[in-house]
PQR file of N, CA, C, O and H, with PARSE charges and radii, in Angstrom:
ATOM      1  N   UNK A   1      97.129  52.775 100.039 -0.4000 1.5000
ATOM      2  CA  UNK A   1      97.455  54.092  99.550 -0.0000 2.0000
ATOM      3  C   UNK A   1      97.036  54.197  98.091  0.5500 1.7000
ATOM      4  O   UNK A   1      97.010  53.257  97.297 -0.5500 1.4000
ATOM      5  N   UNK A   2      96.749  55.317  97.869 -0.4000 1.5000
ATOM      6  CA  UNK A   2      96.329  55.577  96.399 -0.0000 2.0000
ATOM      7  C   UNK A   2      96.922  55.984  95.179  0.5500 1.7000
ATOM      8  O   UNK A   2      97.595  56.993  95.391 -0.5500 1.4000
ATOM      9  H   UNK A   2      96.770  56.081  98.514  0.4000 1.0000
ATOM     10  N   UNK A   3      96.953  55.705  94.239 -0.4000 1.5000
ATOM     11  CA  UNK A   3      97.812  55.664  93.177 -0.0000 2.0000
ATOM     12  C   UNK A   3      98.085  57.146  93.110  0.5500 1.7000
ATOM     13  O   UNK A   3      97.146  57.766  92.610 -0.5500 1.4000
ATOM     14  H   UNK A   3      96.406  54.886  94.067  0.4000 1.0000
ATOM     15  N   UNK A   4      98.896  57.725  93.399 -0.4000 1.5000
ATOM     16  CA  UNK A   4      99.323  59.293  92.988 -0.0000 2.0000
ATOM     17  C   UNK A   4      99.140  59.923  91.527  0.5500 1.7000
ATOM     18  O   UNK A   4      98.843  61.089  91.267 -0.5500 1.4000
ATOM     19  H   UNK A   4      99.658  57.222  93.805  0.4000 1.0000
ATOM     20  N   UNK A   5      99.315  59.186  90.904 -0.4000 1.5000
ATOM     21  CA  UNK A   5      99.781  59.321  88.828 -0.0000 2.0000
ATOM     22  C   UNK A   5      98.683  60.202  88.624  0.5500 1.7000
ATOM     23  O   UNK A   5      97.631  60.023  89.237 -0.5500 1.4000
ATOM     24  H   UNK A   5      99.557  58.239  91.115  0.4000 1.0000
ATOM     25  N   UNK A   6      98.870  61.377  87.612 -0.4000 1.5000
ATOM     26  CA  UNK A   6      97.609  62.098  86.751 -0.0000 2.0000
ATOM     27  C   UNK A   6      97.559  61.594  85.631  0.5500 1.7000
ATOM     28  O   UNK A   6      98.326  61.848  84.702 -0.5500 1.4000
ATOM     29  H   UNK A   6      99.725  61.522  87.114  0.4000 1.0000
ATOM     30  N   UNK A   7      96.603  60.794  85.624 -0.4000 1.5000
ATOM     31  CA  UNK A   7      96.360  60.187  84.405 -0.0000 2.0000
ATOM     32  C   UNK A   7      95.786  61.106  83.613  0.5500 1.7000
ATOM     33  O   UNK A   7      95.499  62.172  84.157 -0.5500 1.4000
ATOM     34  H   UNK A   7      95.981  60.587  86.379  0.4000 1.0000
ATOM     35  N   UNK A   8      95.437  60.920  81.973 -0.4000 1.5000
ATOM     36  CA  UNK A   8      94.554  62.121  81.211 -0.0000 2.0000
ATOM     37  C   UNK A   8      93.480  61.906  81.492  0.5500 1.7000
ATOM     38  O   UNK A   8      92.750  62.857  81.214 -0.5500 1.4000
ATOM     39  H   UNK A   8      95.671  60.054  81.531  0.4000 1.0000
ATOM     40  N   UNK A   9      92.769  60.732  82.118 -0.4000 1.5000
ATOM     41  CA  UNK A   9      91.741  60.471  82.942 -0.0000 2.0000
ATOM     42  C   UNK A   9      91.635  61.468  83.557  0.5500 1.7000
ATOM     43  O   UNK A   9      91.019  62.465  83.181 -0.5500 1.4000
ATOM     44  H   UNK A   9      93.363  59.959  82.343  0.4000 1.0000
ATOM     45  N   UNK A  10      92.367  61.302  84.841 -0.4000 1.5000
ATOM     46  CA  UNK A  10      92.029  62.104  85.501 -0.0000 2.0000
ATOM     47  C   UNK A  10      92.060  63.669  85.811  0.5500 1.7000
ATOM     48  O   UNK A  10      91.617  64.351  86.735 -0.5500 1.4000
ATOM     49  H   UNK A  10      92.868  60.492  85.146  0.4000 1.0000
ATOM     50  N   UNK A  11      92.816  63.965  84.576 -0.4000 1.5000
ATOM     51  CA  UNK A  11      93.092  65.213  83.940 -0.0000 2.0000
ATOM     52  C   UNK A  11      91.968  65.684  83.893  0.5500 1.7000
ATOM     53  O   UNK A  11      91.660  66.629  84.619 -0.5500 1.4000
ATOM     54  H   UNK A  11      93.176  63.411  83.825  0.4000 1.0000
ATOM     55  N   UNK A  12      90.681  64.848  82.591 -0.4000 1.5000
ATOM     56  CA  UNK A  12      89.830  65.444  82.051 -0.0000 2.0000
ATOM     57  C   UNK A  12      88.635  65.497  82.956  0.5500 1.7000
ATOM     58  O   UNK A  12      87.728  66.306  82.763 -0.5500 1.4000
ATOM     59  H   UNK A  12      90.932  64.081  82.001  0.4000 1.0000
ATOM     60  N   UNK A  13      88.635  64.460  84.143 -0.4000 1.5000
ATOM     61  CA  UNK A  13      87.604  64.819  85.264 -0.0000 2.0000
ATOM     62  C   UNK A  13      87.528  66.050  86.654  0.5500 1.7000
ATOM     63  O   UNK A  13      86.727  66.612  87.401 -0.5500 1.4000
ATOM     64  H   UNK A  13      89.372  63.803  84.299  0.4000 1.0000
ATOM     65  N   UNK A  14      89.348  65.927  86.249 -0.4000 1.5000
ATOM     66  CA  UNK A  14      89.450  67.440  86.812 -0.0000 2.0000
ATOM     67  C   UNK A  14      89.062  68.833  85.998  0.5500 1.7000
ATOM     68  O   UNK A  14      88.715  69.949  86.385 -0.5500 1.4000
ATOM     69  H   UNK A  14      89.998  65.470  85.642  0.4000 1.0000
ATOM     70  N   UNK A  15      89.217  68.424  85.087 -0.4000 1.5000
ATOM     71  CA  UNK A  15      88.870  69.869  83.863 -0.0000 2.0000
ATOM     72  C   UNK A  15      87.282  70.194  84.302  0.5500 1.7000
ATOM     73  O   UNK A  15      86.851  71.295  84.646 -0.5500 1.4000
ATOM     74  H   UNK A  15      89.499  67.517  84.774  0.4000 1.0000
ATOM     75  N   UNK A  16      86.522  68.929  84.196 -0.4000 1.5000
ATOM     76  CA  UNK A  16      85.393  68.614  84.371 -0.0000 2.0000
ATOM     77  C   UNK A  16      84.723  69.526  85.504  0.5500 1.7000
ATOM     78  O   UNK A  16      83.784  70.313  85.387 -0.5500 1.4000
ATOM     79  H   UNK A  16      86.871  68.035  83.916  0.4000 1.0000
ATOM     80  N   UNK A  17      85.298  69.270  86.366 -0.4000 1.5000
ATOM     81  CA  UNK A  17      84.821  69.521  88.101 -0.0000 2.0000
ATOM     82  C   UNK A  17      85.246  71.123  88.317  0.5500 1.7000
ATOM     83  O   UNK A  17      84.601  72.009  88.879 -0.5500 1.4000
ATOM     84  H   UNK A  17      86.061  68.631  86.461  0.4000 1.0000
ATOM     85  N   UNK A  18      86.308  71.174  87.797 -0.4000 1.5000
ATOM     86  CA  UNK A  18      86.850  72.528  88.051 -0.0000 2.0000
ATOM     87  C   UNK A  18      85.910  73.476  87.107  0.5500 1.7000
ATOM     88  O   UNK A  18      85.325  74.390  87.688 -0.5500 1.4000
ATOM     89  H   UNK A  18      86.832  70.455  87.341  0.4000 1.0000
ATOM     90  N   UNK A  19      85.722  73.336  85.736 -0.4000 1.5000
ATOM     91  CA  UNK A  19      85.179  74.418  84.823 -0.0000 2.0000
ATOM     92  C   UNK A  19      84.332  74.343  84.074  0.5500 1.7000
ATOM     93  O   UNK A  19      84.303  74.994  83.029 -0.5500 1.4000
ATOM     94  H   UNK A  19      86.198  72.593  85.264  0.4000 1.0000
ATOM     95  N   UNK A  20      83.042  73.153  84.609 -0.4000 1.5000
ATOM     96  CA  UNK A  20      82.238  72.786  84.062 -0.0000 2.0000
ATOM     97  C   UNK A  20      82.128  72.723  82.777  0.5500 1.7000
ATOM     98  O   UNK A  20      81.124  73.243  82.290 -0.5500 1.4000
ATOM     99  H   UNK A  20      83.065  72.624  85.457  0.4000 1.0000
ATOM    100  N   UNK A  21      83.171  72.042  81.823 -0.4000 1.5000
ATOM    101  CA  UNK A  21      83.405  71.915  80.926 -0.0000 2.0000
ATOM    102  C   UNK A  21      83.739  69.934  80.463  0.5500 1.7000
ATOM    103  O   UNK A  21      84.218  69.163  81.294 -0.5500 1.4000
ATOM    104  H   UNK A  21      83.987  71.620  82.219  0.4000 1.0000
ATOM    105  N   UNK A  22      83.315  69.459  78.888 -0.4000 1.5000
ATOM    106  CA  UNK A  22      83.440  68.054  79.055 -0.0000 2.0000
ATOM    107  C   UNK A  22      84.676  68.089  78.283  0.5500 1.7000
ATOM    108  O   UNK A  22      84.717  68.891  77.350 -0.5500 1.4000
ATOM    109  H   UNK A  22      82.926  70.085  78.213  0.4000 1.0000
ATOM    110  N   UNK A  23      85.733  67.322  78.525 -0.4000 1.5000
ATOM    111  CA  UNK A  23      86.311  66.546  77.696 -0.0000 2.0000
ATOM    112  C   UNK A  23      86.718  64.958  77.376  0.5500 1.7000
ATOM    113  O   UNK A  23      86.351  64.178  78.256 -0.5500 1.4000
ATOM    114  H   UNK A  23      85.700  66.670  79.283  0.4000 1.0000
ATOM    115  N   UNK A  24      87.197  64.557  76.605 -0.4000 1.5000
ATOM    116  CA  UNK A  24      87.422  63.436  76.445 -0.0000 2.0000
ATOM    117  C   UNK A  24      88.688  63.256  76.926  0.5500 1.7000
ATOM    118  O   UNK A  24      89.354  64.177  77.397 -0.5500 1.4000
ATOM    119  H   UNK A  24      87.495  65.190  75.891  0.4000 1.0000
ATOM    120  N   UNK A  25      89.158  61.831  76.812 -0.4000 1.5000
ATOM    121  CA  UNK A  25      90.664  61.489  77.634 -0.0000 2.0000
ATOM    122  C   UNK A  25      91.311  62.329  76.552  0.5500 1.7000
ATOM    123  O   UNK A  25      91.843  63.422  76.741 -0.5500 1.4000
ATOM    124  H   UNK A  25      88.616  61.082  76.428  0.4000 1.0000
ATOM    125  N   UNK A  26      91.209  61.719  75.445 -0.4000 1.5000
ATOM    126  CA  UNK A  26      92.125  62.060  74.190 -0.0000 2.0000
ATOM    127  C   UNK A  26      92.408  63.780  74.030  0.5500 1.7000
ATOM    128  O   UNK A  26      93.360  64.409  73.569 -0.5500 1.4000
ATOM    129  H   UNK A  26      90.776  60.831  75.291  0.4000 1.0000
ATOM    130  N   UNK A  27      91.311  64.132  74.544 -0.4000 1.5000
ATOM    131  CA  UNK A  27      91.400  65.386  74.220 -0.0000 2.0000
ATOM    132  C   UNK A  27      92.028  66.229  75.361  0.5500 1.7000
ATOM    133  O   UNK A  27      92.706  67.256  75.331 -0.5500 1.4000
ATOM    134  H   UNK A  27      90.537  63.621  74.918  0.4000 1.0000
ATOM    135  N   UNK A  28      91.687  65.642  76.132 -0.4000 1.5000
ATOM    136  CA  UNK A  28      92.696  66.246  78.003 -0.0000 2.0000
ATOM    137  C   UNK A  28      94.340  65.411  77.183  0.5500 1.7000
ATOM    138  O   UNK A  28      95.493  65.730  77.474 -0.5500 1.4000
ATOM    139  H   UNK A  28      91.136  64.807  76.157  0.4000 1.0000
ATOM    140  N   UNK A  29      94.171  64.970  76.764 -0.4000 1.5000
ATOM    141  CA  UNK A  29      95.828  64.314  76.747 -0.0000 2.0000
ATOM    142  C   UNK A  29      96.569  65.287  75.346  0.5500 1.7000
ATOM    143  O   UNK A  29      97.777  65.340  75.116 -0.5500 1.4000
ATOM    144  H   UNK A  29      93.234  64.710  76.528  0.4000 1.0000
ATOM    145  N   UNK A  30      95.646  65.882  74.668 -0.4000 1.5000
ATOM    146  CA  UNK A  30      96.528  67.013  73.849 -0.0000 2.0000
ATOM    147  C   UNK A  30      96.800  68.387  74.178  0.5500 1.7000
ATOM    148  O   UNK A  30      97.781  69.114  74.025 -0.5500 1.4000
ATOM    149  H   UNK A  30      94.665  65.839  74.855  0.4000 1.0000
ATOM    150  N   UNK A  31      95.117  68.604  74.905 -0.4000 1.5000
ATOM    151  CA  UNK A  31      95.617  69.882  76.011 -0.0000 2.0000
ATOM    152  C   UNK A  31      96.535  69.535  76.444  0.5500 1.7000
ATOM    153  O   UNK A  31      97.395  70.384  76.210 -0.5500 1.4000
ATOM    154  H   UNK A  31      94.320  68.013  75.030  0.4000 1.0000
ATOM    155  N   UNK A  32      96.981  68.620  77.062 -0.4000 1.5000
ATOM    156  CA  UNK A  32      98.179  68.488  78.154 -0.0000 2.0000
ATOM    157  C   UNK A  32      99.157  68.987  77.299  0.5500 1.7000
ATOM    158  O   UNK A  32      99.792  70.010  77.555 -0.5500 1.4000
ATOM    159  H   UNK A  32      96.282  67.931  77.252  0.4000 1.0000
ATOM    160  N   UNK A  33      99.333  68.206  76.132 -0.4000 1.5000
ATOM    161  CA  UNK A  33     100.958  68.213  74.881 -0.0000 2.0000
ATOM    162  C   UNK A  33     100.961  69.597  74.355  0.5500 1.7000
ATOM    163  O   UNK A  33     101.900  70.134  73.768 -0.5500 1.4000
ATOM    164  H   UNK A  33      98.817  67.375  75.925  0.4000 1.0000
ATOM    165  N   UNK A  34      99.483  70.262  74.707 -0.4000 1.5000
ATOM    166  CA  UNK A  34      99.368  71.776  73.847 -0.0000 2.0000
ATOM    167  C   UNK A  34     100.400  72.468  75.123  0.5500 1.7000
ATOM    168  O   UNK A  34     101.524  72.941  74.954 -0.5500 1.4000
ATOM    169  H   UNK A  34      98.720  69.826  75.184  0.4000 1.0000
ATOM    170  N   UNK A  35      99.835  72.387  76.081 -0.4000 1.5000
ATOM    171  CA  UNK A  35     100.406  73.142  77.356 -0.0000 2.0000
ATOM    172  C   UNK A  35     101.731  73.124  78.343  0.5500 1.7000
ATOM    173  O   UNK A  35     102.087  73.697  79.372 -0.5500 1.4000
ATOM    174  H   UNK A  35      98.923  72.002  76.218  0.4000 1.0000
ATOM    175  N   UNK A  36     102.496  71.676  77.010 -0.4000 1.5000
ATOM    176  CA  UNK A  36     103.870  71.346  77.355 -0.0000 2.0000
ATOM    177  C   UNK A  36     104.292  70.220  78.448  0.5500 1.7000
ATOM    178  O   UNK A  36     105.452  70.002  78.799 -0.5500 1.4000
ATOM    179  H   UNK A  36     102.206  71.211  76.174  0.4000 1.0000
ATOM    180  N   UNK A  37     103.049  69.495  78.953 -0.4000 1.5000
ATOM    181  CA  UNK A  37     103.104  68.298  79.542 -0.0000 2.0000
ATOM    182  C   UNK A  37     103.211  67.506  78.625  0.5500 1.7000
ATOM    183  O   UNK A  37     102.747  67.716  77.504 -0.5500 1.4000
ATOM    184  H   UNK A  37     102.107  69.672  78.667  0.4000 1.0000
ATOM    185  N   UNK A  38     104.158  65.958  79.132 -0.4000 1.5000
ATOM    186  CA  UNK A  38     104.308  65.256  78.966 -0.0000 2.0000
ATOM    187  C   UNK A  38     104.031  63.686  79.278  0.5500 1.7000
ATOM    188  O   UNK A  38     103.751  63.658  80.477 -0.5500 1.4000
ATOM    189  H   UNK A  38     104.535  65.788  80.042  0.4000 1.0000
ATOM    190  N   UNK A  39     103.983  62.469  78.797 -0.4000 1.5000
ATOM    191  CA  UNK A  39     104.027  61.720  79.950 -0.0000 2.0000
ATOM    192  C   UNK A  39     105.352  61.672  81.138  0.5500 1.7000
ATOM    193  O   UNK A  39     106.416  62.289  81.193 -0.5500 1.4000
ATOM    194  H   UNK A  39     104.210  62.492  77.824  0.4000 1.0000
ATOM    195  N   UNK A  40     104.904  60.934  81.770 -0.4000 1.5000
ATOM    196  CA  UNK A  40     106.197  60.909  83.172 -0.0000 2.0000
ATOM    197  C   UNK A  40     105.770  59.685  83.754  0.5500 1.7000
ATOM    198  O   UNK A  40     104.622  59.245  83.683 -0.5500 1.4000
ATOM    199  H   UNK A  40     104.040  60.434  81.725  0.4000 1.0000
ATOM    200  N   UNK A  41     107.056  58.969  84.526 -0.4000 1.5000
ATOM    201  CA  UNK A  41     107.376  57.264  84.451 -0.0000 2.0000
ATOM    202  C   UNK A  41     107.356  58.072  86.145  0.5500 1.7000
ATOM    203  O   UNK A  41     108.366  58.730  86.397 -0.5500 1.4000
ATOM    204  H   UNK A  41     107.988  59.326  84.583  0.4000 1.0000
ATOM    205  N   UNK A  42     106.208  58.017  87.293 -0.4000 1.5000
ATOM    206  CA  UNK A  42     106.424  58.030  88.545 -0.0000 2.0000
ATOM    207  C   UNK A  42     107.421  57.586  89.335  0.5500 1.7000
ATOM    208  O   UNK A  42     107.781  56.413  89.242 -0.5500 1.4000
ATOM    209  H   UNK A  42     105.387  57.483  87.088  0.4000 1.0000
ATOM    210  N   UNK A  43     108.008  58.448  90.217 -0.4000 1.5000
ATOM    211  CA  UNK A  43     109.677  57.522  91.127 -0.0000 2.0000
ATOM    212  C   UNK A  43     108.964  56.927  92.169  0.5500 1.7000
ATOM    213  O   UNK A  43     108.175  57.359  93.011 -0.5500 1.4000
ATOM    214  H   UNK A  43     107.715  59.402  90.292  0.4000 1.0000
ATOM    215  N   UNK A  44     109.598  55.447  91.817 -0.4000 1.5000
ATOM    216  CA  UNK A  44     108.956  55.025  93.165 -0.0000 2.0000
ATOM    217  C   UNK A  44     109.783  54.671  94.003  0.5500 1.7000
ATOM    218  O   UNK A  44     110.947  54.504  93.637 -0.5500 1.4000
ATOM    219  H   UNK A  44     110.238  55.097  91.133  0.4000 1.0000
ATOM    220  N   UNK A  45     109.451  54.484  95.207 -0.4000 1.5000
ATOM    221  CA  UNK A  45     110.304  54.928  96.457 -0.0000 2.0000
ATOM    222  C   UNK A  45     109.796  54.060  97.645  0.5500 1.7000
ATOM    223  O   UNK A  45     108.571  54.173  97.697 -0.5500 1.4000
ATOM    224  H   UNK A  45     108.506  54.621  95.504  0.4000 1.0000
ATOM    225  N   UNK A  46     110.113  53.507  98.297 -0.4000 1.5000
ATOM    226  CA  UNK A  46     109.850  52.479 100.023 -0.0000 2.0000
ATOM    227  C   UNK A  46     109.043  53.941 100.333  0.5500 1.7000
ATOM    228  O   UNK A  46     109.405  54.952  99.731 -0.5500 1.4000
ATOM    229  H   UNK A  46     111.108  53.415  98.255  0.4000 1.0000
ATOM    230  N   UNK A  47     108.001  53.987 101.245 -0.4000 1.5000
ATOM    231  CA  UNK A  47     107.398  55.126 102.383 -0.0000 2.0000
ATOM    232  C   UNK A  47     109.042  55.176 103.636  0.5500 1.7000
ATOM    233  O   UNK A  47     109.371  56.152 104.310 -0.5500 1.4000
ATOM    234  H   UNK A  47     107.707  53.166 101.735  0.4000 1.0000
ATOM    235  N   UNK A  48     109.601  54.126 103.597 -0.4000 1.5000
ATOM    236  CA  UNK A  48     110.508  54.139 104.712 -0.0000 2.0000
ATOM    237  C   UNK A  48     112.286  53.843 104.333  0.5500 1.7000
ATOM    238  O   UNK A  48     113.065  53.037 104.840 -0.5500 1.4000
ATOM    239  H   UNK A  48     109.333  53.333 103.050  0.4000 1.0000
ATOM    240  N   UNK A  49     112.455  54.682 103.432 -0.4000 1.5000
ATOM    241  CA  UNK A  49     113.839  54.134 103.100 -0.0000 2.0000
ATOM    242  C   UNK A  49     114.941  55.254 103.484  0.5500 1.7000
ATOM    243  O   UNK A  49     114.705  56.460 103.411 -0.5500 1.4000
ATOM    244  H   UNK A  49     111.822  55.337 103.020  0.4000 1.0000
ATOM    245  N   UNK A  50     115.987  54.788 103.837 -0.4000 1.5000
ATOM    246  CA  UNK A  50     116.947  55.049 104.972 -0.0000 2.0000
ATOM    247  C   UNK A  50     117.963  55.723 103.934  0.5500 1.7000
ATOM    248  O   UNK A  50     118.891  55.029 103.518 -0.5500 1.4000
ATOM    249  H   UNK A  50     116.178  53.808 103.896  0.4000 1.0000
ATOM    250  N   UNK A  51     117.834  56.985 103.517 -0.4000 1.5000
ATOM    251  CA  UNK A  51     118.806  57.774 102.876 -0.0000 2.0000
ATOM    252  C   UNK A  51     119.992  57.397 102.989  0.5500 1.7000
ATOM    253  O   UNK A  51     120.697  56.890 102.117 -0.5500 1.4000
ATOM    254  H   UNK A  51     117.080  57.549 103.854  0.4000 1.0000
ATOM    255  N   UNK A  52     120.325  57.703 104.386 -0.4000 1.5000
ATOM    256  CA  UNK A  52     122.130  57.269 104.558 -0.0000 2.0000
ATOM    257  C   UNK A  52     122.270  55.945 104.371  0.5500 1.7000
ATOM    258  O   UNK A  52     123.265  55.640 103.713 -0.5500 1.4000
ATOM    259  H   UNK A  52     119.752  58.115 105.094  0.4000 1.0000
ATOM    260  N   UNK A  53     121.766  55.292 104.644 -0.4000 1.5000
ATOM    261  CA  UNK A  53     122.052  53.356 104.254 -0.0000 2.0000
ATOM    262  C   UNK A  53     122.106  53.386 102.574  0.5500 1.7000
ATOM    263  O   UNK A  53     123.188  53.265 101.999 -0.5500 1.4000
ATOM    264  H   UNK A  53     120.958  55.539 105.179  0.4000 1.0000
ATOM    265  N   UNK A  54     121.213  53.507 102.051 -0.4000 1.5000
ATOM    266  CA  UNK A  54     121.203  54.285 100.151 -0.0000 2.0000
ATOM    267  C   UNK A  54     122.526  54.884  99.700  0.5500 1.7000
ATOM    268  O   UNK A  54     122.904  54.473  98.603 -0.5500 1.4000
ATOM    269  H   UNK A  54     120.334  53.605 102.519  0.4000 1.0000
ATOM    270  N   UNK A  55     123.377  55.843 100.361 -0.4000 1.5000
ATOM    271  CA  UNK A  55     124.353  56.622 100.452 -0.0000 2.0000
ATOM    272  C   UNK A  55     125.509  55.862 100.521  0.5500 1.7000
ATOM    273  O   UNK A  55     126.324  55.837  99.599 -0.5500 1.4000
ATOM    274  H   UNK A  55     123.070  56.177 101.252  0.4000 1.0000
ATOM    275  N   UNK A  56     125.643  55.197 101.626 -0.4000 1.5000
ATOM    276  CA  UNK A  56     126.705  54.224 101.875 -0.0000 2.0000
ATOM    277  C   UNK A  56     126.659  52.971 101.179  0.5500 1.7000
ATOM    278  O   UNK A  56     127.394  52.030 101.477 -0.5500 1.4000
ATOM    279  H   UNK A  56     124.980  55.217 102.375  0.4000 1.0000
ATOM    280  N   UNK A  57     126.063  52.949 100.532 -0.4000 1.5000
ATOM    281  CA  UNK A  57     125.695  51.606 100.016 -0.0000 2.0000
ATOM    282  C   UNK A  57     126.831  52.315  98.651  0.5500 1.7000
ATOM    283  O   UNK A  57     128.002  52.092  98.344 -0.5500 1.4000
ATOM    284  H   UNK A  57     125.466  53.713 100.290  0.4000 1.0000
ATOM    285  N   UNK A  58     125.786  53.208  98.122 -0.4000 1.5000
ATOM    286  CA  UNK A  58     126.737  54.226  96.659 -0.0000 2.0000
ATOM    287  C   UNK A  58     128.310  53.701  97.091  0.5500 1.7000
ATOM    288  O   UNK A  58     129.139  52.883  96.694 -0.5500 1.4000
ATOM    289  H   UNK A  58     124.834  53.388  98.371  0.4000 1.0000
ATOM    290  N   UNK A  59     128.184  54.548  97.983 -0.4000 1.5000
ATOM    291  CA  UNK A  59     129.693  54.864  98.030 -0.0000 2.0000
ATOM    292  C   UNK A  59     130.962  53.765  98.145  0.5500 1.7000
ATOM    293  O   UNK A  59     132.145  54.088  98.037 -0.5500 1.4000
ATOM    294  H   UNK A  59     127.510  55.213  98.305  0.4000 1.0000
ATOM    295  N   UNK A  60     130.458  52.358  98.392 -0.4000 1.5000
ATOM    296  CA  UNK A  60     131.214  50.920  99.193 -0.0000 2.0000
ATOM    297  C   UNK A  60     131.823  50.708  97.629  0.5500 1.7000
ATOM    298  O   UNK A  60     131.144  50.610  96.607 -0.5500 1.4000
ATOM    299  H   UNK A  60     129.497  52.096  98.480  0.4000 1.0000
ATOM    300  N   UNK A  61     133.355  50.663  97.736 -0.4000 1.5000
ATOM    301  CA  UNK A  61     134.180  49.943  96.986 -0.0000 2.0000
ATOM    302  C   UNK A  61     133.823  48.401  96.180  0.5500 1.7000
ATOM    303  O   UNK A  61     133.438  47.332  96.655 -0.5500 1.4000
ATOM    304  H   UNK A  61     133.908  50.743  98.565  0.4000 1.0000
ATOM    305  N   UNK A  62     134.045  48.694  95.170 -0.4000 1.5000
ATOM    306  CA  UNK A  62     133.857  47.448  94.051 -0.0000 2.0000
ATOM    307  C   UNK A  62     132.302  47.865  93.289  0.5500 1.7000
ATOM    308  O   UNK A  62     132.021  47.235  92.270 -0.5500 1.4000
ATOM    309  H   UNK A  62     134.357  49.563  94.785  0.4000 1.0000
ATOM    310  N   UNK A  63     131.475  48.750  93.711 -0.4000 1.5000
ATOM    311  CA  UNK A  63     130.314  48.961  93.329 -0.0000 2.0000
ATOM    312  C   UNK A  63     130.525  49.759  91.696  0.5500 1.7000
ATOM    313  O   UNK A  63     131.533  50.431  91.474 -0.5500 1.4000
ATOM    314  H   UNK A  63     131.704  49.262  94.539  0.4000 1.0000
ATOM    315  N   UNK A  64     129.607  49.597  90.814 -0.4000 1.5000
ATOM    316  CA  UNK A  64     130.070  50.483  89.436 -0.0000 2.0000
ATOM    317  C   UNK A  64     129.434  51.733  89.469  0.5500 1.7000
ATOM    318  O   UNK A  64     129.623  52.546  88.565 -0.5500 1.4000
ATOM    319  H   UNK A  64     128.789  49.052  90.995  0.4000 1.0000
TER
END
């Protein structure tokens, strides 16, 4: 599976493709800060994890 994350990489090759326009990483990464993006720490997650088992787990006495 493929890394999901928008990197400013891949920011600026999308800028690229979309509006035939060049930028640099650095410079896709201030557009971003101009336009109120931020970085962001991806949630990562099992493809197969069992909500209610997660849930009950929370909820079991002695847990903090």
């Amino acid at each position: 599976m493929e890394d999901q994350t928008w990197t400013a990489a891949r920011v600026a090759t999308l800028i690229g493709q979309k509006f035939h326009v060049s930028y640099r990483v650095s410079g896709a990464t201030r557009l971003m800060h101009r336009l109120g993006f931020g970085p962001q720490m991806p949630v990562r997650r099992v493809a197969e994890r069992d909500e209610q088992a997660v849930e009950r787990g929370r909820r079991r006495p002695g847990r903090r």
